[in-house]
Structures are given as C-alpha cells and as structure tokens.
DSSP file (Angstrom, degrees, kcal/mol; ACC not computed):
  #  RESIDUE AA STRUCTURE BP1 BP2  ACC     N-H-->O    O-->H-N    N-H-->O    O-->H-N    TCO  KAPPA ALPHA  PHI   PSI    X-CA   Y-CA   Z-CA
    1    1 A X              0   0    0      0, 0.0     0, 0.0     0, 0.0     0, 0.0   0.000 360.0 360.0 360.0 120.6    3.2  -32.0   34.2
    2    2 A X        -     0   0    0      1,-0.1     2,-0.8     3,-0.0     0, 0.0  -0.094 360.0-128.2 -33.6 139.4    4.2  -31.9   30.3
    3    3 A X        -     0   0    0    123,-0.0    -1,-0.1   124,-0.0   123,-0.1  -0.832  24.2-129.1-112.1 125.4    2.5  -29.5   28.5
    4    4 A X        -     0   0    0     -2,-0.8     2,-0.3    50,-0.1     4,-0.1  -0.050  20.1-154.6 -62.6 157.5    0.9  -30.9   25.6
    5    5 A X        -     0   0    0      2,-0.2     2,-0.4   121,-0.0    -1,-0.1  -0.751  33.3 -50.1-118.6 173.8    1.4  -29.5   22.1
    6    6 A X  S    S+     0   0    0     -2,-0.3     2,-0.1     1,-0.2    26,-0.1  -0.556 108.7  53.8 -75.2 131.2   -0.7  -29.6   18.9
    7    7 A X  S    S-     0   0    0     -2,-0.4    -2,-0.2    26,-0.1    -1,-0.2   0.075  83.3-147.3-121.6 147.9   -1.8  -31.5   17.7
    8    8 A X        -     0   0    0     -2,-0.1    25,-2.0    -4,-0.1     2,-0.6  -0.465  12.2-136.3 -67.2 140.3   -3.7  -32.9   20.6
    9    9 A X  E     -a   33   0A   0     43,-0.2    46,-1.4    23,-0.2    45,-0.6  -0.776  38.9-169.1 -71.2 110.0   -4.3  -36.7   20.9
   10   10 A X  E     -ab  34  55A   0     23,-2.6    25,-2.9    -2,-0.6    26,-1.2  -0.882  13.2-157.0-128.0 148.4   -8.4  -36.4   22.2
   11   11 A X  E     -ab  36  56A   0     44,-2.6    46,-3.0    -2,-0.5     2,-0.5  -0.626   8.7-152.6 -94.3 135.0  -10.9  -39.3   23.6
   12   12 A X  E     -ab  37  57A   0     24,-2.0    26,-2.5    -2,-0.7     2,-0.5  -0.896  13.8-174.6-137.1 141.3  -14.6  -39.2   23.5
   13   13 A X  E     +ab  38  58A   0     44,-1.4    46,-0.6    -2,-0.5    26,-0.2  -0.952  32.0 131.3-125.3 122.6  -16.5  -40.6   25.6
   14   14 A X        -     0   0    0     24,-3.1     6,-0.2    -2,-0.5     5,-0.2  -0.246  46.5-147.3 163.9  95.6  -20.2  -40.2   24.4
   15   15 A X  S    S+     0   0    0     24,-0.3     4,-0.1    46,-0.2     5,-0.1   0.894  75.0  83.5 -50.5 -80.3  -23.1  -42.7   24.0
   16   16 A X    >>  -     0   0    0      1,-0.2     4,-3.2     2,-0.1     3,-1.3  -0.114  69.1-148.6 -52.6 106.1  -25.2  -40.9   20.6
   17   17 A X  H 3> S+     0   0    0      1,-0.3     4,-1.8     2,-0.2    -1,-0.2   0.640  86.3  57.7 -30.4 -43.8  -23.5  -42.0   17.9
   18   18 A X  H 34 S+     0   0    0      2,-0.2    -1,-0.3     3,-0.1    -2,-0.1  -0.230 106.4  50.9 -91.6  46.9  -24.2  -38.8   15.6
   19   19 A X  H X> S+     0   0    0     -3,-1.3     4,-2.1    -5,-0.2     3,-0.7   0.232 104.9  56.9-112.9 -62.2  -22.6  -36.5   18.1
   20   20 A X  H >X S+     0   0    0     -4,-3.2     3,-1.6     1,-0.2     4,-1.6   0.890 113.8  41.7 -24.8 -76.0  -19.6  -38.9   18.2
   21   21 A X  H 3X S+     0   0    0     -4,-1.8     4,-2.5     1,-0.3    -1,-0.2   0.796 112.2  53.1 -45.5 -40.2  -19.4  -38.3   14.4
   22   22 A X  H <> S+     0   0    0     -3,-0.7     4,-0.8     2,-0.2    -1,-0.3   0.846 114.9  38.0 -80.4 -20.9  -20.0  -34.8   14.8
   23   23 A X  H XX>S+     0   0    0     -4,-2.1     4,-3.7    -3,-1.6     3,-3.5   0.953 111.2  58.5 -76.9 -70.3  -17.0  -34.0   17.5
   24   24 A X  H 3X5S+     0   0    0     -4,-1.6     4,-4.2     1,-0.3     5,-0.2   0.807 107.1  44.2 -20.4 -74.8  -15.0  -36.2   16.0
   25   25 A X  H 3X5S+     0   0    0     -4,-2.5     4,-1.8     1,-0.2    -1,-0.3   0.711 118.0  48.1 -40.7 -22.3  -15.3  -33.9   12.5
   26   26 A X  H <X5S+     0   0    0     -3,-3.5     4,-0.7    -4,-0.8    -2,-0.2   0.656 107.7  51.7-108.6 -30.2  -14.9  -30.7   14.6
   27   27 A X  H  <>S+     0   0    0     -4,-3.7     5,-2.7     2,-0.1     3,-0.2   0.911 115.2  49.1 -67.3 -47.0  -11.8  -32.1   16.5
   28   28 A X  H ><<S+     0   0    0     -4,-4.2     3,-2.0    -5,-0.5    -2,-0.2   0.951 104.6  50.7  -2.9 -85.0  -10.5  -32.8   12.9
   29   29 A X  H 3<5S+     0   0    0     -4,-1.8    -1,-0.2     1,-0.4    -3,-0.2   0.510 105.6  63.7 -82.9  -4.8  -11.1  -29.8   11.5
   30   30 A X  T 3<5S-     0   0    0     -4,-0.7    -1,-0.4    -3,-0.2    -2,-0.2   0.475 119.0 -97.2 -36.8 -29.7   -9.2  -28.4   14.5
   31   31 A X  T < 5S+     0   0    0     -3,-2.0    -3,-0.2     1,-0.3    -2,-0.1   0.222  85.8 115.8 113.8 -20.3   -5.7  -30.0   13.9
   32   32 A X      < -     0   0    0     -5,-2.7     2,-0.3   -25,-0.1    -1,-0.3  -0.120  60.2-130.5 -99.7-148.7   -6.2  -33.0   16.2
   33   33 A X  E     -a    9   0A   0    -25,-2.0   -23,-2.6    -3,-0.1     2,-0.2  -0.987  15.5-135.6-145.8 114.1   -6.4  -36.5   16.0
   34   34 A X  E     +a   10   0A   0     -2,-0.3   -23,-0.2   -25,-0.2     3,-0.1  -0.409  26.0 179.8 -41.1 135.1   -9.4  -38.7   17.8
   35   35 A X  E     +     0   0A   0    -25,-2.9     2,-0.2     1,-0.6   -24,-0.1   0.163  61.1   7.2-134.1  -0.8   -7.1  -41.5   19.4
   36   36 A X  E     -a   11   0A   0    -26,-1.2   -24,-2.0    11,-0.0    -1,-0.6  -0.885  53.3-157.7 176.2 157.0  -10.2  -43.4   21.0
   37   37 A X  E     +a   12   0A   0     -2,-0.2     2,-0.4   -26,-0.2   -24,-0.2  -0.996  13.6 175.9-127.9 119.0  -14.2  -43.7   21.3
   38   38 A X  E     -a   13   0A   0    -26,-2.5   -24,-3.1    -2,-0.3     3,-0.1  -0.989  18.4-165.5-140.2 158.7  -16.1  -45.3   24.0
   39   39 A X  S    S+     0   0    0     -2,-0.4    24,-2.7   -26,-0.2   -24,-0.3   0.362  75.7  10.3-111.4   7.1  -20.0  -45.4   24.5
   40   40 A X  S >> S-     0   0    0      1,-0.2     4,-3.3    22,-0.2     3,-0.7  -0.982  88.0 -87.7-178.0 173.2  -20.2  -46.5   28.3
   41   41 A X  H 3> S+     0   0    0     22,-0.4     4,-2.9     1,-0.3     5,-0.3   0.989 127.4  51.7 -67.8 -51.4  -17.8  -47.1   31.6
   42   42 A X  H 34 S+     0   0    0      2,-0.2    -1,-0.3     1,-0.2    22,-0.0   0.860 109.6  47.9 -57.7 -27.8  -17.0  -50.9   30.3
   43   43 A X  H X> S+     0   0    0     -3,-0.7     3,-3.3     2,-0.2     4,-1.5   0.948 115.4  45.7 -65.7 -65.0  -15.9  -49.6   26.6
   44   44 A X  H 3< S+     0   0    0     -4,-3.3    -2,-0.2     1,-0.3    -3,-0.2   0.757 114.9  48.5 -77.5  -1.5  -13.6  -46.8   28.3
   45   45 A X  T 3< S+     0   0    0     -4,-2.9    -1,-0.3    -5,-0.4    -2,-0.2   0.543 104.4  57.8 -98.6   6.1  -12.2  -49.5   30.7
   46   46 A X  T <4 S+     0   0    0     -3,-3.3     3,-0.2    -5,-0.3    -2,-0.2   0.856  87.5 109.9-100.9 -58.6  -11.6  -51.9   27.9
   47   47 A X  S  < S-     0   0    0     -4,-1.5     4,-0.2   -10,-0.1   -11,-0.0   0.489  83.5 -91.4  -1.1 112.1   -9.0  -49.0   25.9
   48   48 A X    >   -     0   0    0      1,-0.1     3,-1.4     2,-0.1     4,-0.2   0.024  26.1-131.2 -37.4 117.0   -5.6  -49.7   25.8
   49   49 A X  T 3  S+     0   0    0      1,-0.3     2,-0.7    -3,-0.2     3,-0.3   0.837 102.8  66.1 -42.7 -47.0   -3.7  -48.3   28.7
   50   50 A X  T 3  S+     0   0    0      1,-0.2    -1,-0.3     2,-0.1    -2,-0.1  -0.094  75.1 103.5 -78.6  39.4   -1.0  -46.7   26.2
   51   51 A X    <   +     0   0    0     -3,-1.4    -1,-0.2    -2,-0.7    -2,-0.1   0.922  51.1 174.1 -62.1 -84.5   -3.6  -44.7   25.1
   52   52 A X        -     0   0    0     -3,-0.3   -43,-0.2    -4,-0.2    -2,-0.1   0.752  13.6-159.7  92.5   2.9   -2.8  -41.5   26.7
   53   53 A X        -     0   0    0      1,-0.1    30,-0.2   -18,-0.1   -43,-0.2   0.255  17.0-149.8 -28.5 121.1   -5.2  -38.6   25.5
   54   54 A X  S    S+     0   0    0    -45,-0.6    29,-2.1     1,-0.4     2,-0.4   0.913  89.7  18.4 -61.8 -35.5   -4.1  -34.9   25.9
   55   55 A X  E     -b   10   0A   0    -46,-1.4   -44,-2.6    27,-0.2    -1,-0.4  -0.969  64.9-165.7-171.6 139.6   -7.7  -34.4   26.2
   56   56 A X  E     -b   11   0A   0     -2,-0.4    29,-1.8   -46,-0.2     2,-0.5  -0.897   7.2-162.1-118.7 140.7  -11.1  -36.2   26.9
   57   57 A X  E     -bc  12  85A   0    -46,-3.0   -44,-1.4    -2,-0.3     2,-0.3  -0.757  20.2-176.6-135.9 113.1  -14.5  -35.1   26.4
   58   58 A X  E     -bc  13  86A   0     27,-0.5    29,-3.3    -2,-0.5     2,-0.3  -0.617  18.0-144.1-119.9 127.2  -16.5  -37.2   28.4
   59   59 A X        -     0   0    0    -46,-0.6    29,-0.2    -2,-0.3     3,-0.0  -0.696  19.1-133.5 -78.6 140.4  -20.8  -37.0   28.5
   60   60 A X  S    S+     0   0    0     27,-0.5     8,-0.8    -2,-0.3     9,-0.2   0.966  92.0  54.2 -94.0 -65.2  -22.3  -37.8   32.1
   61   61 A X  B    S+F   67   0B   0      6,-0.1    -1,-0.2     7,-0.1   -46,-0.2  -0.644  78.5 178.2 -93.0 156.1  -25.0  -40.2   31.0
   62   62 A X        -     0   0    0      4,-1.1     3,-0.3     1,-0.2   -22,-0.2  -0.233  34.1 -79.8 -99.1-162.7  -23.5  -43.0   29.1
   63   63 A X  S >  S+     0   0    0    -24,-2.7     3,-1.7     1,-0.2   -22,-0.4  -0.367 113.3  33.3 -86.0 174.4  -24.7  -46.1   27.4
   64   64 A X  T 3  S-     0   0    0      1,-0.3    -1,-0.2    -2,-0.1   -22,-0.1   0.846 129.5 -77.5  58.1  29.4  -25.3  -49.2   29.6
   65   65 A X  T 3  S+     0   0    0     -3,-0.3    -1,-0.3     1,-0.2     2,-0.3   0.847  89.3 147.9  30.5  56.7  -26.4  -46.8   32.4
   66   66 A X    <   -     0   0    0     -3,-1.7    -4,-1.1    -6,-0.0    -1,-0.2  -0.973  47.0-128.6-102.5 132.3  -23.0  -45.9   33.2
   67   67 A X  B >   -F   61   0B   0     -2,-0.3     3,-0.7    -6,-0.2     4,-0.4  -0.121   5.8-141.2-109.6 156.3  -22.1  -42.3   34.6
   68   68 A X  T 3> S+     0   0    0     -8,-0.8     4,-1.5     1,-0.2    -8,-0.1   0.397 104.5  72.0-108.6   0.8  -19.1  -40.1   32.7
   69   69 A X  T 34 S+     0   0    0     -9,-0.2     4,-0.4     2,-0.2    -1,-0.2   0.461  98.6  43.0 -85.9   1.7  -18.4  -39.1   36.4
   70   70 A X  T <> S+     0   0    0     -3,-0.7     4,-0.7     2,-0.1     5,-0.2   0.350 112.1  49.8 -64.4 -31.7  -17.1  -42.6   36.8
   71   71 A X  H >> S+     0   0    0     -4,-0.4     4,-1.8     2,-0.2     3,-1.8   0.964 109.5  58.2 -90.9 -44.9  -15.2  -42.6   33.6
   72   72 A X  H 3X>S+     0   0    0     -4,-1.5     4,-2.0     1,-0.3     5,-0.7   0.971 107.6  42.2 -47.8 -62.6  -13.8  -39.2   34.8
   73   73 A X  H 345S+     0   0    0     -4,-0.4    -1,-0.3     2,-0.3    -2,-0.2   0.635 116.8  45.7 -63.7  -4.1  -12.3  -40.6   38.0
   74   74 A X  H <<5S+     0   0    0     -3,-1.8     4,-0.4    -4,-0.7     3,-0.3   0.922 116.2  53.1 -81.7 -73.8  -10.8  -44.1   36.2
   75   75 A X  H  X5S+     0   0    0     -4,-1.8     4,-1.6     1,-0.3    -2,-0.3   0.419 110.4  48.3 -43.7 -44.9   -9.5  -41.3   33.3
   76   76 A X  T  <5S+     0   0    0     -4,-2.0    -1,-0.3    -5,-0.3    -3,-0.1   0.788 117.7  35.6-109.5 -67.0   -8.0  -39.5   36.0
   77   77 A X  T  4<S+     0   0    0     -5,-0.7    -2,-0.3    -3,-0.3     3,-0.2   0.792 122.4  41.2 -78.7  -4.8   -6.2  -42.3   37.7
   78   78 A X  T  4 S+     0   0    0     -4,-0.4     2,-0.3    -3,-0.2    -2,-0.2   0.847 136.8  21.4-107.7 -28.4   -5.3  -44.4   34.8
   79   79 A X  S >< S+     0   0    0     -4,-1.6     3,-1.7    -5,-0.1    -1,-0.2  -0.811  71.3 172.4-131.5  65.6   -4.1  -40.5   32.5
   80   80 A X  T 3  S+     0   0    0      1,-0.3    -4,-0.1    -2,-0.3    -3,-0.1   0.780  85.2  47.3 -61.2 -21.8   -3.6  -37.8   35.5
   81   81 A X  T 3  S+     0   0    0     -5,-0.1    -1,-0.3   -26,-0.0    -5,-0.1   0.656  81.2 116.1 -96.3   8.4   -2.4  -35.5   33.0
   82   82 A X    <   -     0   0    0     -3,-1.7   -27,-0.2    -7,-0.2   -28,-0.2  -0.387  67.9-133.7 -51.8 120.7   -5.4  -36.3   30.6
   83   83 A X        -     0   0    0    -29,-2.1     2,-0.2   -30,-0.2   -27,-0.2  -0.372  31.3-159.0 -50.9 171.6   -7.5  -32.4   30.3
   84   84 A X        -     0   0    0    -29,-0.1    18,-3.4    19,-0.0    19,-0.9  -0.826  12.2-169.8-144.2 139.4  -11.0  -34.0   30.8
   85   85 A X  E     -cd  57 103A   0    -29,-1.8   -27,-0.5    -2,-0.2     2,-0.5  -0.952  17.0-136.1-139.4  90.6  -13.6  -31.9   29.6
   86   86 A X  E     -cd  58 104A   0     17,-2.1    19,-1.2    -2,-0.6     2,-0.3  -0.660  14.9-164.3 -74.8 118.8  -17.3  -32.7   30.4
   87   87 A X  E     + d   0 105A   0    -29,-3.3   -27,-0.5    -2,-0.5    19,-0.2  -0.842  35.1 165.4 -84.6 121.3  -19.9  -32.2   27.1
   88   88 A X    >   -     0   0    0     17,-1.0     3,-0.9    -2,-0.3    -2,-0.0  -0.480  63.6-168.9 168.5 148.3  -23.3  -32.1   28.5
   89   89 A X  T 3  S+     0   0    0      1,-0.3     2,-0.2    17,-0.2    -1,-0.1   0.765 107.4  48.6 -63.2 -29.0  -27.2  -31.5   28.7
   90   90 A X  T >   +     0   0    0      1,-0.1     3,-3.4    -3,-0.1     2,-0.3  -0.221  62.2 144.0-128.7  25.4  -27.0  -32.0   32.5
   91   91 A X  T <   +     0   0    0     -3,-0.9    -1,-0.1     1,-0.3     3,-0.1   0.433  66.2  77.4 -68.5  19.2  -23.9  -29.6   33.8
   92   92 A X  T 3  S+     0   0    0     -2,-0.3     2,-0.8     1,-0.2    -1,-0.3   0.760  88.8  61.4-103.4 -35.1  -26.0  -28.9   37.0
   93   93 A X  S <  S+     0   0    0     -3,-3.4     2,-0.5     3,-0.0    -1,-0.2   0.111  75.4 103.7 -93.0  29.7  -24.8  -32.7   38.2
   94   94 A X  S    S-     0   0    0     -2,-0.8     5,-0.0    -4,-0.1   -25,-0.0  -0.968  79.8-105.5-107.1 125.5  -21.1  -32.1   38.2
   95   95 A X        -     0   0    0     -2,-0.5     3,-0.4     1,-0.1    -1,-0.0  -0.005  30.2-105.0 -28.3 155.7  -19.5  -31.6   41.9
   96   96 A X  S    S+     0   0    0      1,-0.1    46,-0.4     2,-0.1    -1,-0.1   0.889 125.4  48.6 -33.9 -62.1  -18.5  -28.5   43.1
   97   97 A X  S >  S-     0   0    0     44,-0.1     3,-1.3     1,-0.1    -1,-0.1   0.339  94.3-138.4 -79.0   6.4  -14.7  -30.1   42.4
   98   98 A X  G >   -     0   0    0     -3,-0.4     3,-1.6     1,-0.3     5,-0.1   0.531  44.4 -96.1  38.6  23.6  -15.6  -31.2   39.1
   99   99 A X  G 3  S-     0   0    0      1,-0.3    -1,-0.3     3,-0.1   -23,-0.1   0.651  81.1 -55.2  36.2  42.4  -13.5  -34.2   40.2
  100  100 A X  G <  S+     0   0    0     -3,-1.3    -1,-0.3     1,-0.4    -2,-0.2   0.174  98.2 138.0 -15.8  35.8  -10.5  -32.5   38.4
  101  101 A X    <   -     0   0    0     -3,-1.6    -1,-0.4     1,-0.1   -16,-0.2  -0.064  57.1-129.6 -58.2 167.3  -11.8  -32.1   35.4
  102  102 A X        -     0   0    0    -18,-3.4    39,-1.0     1,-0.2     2,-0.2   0.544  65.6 -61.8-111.4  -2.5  -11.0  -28.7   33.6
  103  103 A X  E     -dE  85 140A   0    -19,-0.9   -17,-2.1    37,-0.3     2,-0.3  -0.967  45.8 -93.8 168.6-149.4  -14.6  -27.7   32.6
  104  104 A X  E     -dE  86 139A   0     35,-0.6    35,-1.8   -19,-0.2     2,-0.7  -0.875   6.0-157.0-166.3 116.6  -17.7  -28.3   30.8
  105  105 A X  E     -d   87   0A   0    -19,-1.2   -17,-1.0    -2,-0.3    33,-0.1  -0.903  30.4-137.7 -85.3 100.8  -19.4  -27.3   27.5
  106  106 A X        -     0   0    0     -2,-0.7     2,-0.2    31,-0.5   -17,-0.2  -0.453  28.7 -76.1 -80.0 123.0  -23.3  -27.7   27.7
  107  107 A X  S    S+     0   0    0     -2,-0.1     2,-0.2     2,-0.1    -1,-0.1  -0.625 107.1  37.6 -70.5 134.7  -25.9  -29.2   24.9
  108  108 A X  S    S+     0   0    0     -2,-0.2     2,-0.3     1,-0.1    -2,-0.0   0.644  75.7 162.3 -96.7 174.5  -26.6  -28.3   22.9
  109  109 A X        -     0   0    0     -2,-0.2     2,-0.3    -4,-0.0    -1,-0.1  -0.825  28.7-133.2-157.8 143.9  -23.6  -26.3   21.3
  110  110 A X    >>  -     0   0    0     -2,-0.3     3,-3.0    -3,-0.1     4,-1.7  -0.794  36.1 -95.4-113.7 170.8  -23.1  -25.2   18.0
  111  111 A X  H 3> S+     0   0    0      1,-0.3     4,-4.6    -2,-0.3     5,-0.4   0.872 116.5  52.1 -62.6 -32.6  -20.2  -25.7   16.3
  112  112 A X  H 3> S+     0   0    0      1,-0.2     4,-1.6     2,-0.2    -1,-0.3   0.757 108.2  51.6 -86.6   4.9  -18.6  -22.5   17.0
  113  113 A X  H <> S+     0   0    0     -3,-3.0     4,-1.3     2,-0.1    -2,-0.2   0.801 108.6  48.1 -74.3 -24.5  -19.0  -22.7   20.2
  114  114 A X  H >X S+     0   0    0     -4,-1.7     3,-2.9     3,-0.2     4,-1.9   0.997 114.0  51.8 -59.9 -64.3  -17.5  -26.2   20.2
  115  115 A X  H 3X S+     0   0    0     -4,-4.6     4,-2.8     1,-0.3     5,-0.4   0.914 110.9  43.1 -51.6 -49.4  -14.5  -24.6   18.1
  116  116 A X  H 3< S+     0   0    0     -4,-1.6    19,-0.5    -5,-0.4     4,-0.3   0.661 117.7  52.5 -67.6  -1.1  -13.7  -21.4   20.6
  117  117 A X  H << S+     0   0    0     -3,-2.9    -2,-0.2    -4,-1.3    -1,-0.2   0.792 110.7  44.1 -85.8 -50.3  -14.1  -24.2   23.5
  118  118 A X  H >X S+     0   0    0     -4,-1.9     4,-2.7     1,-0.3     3,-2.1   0.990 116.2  47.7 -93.8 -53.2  -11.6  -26.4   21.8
  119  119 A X  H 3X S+     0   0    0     -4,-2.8     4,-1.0     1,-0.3    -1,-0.3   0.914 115.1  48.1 -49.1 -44.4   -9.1  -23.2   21.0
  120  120 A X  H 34 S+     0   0    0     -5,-0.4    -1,-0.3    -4,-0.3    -2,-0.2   0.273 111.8  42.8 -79.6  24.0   -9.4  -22.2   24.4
  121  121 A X  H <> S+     0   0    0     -3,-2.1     4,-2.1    -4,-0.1     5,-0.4   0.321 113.3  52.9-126.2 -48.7   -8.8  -25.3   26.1
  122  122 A X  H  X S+     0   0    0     -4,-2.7     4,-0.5    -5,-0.2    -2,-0.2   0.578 109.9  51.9 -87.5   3.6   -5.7  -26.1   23.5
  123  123 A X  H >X S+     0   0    0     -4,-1.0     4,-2.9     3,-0.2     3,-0.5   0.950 117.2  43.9-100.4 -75.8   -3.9  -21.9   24.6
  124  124 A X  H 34 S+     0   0    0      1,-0.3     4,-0.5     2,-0.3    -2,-0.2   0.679 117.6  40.3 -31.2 -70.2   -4.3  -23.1   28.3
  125  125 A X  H 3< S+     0   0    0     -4,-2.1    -1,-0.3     2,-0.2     3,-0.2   0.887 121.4  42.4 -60.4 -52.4   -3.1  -26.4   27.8
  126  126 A X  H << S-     0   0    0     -3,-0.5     2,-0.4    -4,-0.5    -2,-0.3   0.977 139.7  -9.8 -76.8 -63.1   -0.3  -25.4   25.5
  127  127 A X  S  < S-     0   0    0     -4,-2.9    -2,-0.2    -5,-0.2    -1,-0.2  -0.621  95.5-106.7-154.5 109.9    1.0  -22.2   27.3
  128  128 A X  S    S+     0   0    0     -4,-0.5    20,-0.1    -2,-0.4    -3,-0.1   0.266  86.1  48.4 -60.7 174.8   -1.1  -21.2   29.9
  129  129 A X  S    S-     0   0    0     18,-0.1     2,-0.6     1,-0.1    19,-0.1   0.920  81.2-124.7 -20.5 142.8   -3.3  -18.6   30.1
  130  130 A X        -     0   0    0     18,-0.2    -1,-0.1     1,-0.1    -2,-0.1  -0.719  12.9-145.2 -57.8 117.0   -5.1  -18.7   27.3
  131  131 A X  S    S+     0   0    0     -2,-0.6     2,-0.1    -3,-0.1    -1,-0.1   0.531  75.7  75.7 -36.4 -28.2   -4.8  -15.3   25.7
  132  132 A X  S    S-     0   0    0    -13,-0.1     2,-0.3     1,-0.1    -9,-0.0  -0.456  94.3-100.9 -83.2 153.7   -8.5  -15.1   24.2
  133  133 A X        -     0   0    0     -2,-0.1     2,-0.2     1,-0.1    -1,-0.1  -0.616  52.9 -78.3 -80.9 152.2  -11.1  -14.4   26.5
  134  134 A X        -     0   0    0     -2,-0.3    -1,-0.1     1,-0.1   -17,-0.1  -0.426  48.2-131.2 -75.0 106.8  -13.3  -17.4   27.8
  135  135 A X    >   -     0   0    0    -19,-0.5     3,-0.5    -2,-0.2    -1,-0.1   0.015  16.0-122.8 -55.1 162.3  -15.6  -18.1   25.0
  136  136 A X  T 3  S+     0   0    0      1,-0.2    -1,-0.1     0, 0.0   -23,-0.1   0.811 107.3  72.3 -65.4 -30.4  -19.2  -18.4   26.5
  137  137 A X  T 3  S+     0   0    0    -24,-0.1   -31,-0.5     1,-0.1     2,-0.4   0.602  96.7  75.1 -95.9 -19.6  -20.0  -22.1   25.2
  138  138 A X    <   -     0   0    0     -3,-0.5   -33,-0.2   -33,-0.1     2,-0.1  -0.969  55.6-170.8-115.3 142.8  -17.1  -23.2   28.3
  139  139 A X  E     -E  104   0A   0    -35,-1.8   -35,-0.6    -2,-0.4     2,-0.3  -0.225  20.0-149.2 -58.1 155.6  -17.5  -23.3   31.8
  140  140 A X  E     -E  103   0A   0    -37,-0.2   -37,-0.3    -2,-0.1     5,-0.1  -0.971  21.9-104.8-126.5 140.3  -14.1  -23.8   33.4
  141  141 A X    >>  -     0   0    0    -39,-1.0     3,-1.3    -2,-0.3     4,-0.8  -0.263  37.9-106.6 -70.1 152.5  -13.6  -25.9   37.1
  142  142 A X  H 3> S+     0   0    0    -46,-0.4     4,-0.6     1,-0.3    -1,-0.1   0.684 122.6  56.0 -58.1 -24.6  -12.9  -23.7   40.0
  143  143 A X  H 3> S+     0   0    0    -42,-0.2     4,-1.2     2,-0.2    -1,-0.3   0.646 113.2  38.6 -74.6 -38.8   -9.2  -25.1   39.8
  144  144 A X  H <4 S+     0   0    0     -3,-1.3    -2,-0.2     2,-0.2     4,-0.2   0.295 109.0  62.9 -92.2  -8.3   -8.7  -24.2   36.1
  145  145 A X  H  <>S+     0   0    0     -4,-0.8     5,-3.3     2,-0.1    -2,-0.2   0.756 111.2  36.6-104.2 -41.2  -10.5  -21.0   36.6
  146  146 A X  H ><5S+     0   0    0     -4,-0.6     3,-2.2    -5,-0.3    -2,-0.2   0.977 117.0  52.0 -80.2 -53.8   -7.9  -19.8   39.1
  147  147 A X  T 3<5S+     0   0    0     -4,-1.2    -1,-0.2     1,-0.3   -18,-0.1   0.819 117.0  34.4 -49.1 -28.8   -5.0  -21.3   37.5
  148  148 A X  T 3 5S-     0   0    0     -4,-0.2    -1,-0.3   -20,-0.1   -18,-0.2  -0.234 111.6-119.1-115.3  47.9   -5.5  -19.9   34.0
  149  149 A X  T < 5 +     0   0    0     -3,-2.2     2,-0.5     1,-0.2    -3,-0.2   0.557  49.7 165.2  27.5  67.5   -7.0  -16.4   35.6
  150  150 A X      <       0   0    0     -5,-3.3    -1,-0.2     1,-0.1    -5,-0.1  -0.793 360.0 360.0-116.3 124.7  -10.4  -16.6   34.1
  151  151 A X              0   0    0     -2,-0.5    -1,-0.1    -5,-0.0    -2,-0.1   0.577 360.0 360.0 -76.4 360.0  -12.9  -14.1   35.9
C-alpha cells in the first residue's frame, strides 16, 4: 500500500450539518483538503469513484437511517487503502474488528483533541509509527494498534 503524504485528500461522512462545517474547518487548518461530503449511505454511494480519500471520517448513525458501518465496508471495498476513521457518540457499537477501520474519535471532542487525532493519524499514515504518543481523544483498531505499536 502507498503511503500517503500531506496534504491528505479527506471524506466526511456525517449527517449534522454544523459538525460537517466544523471538521471541515479543522481539516483545513490542518494542511488538508476536504475532497467530498456525504450525509447518508445513498450520498456516499452516489461519489465519484475517482475520488480516492487518504482518509475518511465516517459517523455511525447517518441521515436517511443509514449506518456509517455500511458506508465503512462499501469505503473499504470501493478505496482499500482509504484510513477510515469513525467520529462518534456511540463507539461502544463498533465490532471487535472495527471492520478495518483504523480507529475512532468519540463526541463530543474538542478541537484539540480533533487536531492531536488528526496529527497522529497523518505520522502513522505518512511514516509509521507515529512518533507522538496516542493522544487520548483516539482510540486505535486492534489491527492499527499492533501495527503502529500503540500500548
């Protein structure tokens, strides 16, 4: 698998509309570049196929009562090297396998947790392990946990 470099191309997948807006600014003022939005499984299955995020940060419920553990396993098969990155009130409802996702940040977050999630997500991604210690505001999947040698 490439490893991506900055600045990352990131999706969000996330039904409240002022959260959207608020990631969006905080992925910004990161370095990257939002490259797509969706509010529900039928939004992220309408997205152009040459999309191609570096990273997604996907909500479990959506709009349209569609589940962001659905959008994970499409996102997965349609972008296997997509990070996918769960945002959510509810992280109790993620498998055991996180369906390969690389972790979870739980609402609410404040923005510097958001920001030491996003830096530690982009050292991993970019040249693994992350050098910083695993901010508190991410969880990492049991797969990601071993790979980037997070205690």
């Amino acid at each position: 698998m490439p490893r991506p470099q900055r600045p990352f191309d990131v999706l969000i997948v996330e039904d409240e509309a002022l959260l959207v807006m608020d990631l969006e600014a905080m992925i910004e003022d990161a370095g990257h570049a939002v490259v797509g939005e969706a509010a529900s499984l039928s939004e992220f299955e309408a997205l152009s196929q040459t999309l191609c995020p570096d990273v997604a940060f996907v909500d479990l419920q959506l709009a349209e009562n569609s589940s962001g553990l659905d959008v994970c396993t499409r996102l997965k098969a349609r972008w296997p090297d997509t990070a996918v990155v769960f945002v959510t009130a509810n992280p109790r409802m993620i498998p055991d396998d996180f369906l390969g996702a690389h972790g979870v940040i739980a609402k609410p977050f404040s923005r510097s947790g958001l920001m030491a999630a996003m830096q530690f997500i982009e050292q991993g991604l970019s040249d693994p392990p992350p050098t910083m210690d695993r901010p508190l505001s991410f969880s990492a999947s049991p797969q990601i946990g071993q790979a980037w040698n997070i205690a």
